[in-house]
N, C-alpha and C positions, 0 to 999 in steps of 0.2 A: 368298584364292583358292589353287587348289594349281598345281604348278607341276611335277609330276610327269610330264605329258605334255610338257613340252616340253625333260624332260629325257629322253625316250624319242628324241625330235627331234633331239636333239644328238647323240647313241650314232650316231645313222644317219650324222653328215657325212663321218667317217672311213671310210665306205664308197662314199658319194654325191656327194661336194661337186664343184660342176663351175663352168662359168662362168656365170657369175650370170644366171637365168631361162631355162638354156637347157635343164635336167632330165635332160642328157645325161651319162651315166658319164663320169668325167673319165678323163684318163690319171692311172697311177698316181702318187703323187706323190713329188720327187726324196727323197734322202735330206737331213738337216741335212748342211750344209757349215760349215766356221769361218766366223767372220765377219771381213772383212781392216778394215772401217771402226771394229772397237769395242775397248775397253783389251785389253790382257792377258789383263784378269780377267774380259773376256766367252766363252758359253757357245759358242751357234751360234747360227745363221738358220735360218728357214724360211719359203718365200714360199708363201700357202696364198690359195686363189681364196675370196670371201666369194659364200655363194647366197642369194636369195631365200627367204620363208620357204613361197610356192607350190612349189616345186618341192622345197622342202625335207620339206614334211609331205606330197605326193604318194609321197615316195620310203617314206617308213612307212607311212603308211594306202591308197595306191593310190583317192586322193581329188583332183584336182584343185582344192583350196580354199585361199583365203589367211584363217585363220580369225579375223586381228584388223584386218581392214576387211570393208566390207559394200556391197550395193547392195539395193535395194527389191525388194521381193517380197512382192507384194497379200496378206493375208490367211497369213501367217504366224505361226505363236504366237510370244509370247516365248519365249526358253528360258535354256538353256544349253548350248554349242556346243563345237566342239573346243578344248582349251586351259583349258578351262573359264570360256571367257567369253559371259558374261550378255549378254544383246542382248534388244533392244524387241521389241514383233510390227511384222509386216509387211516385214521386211528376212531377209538369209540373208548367210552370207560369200560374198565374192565370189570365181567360179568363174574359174577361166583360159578362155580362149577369149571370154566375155563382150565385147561392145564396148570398143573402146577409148576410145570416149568418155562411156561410164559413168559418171556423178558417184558417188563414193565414200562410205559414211558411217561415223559409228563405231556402237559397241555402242548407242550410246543413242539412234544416227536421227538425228543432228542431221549436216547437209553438213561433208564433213573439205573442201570448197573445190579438190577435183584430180580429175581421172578416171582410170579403172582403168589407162590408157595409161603416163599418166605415172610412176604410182606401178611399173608391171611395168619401168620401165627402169635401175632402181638397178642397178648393178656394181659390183665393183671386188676388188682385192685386199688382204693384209696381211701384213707378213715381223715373224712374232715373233722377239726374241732374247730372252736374261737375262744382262742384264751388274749386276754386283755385285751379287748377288744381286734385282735389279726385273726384273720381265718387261716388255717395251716391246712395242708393238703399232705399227707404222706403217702407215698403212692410204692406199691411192689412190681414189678416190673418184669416180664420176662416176652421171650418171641421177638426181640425189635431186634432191627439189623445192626449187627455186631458195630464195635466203635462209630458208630454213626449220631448225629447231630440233631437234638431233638430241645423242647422246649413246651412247658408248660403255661396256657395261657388260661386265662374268665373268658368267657362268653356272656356277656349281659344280654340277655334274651327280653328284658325291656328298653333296650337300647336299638336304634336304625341308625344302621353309616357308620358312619367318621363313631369308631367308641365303644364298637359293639365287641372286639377284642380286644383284652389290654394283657398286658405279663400279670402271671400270679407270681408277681416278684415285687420289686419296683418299677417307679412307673416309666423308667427308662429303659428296660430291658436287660438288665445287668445284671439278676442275679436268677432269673426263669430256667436258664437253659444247663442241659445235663448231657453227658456223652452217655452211649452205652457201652458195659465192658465187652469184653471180645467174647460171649458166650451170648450176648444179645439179652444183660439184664440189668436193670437200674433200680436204686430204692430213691427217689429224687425226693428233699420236706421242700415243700413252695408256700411260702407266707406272703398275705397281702395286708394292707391295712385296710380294718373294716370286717366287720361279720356279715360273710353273703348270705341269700336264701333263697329259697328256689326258684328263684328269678335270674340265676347263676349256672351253669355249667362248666365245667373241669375239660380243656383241651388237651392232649397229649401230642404235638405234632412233630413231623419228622421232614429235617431239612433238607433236601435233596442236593444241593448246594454246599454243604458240611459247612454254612455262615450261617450263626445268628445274624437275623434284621430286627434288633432293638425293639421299640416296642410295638413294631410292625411283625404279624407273621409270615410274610414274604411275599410272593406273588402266586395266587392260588393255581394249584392245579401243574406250577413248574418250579419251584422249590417250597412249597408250602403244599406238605400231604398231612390230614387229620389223619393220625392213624387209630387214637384210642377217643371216646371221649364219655362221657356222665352227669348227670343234674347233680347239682350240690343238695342235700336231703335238706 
């Protein structure tokens, strides 16, 4: 698949990123401070809010759509949709505004098992630093679907293809992925090696499948849904 478009997606955060599902211009955001908690030989902080990827792709295309969940719609072709993800006939992404109690499906039609409600209430935020040279991500987490299987990836937004997602863990996928507790909240720290910058975005995604796929994020749009995401500052 290409992944071009939602590196078009990221460019936007450093312009748009607000409180999560709210689509609202945020205030601007503070500058890096030192950090007093990390060694010597740590860089700075910066606490950056994580959005939704509805409010996220409205803010580029001026589309109301979450384009890697779905809800039914009679007599729809198959196609291929924003993001470049393939979907069945009969279905379309799902639009904001839509019922909240909407059952959700993936690209392939089959029940992801939550409705549009639940899925629109993810939040949260994340304070990167870079201490000895690892970028850490500490992220607070609330709104995701209760014990459900999620995973925090990079988006290298100077990156096409093969590359452009890797785990903010190591580079085999083995230490990215976090459960959430049964109230639908995580505090997940994800370290990578290397100081990113803003040629970098923070993924929050959520497995529909309840498997991590290593240092692959799954198959878009049927067990791989972005549910939160943000520019590294």
């Amino acid at each position: 698949m290409s992944f071009e478009r939602l590196g078009l997606l990221a460019v936007c955060v450093s312009v748009v990123v607000a409180a999560c599902g709210s689509g609202e211009a945020p205030s601007p955001a503070a500058p890096r401070v030192s950090s007093t908690a990390a060694s010597p030989s740590a860089d700075q902080t910066q606490l950056e809010n994580f959005q939704r990827l509805m409010p996220f792709y409205y803010a580029e295309s001026n589309v109301n759509i979450d384009p890697m969940v779905f809800l039914p719609k009679p007599g729809a072709p198959a196609g291929v949709g924003p993001l470049m993800v393939s979907h069945v006939a009969g279905i379309a992404p799902a639009k904001q505004g839509a019922s909240p109690t909407s059952p959700l499906l993936g690209a392939d039609g089959k029940q992801l098992g939550i409705m549009l409600g639940q899925w629109e209430k993810a939040a949260g935020t994340v304070a990167f630093s870079c201490v000895a040279s690892r970028e850490r991500a500490t992220s607070t987490l609330t709104g995701l679907i209760p014990s459900a299987t999620y995973s925090t990836f990079v988006v290298h937004l100077d990156v096409e293809g093969s590359g452009r997602f890797t785990p903010w863990g190591d580079p085999a996928g083995t230490t990215n992925s976090f459960t959430a507790s049964a109230t639908g909240t995580a505090a997940p720290t994800n370290t990578v090696k290397g100081c990113l910058g803003t040629d970098a975005a923070a993924a929050i995604i959520w497995h529909s499948d309840a498997t991590t796929h290593g240092k692959s994020p799954g198959d878009i749009g049927v067990n791989w849904h972005t549910s939160l995401i943000t520019r590294v500052p």
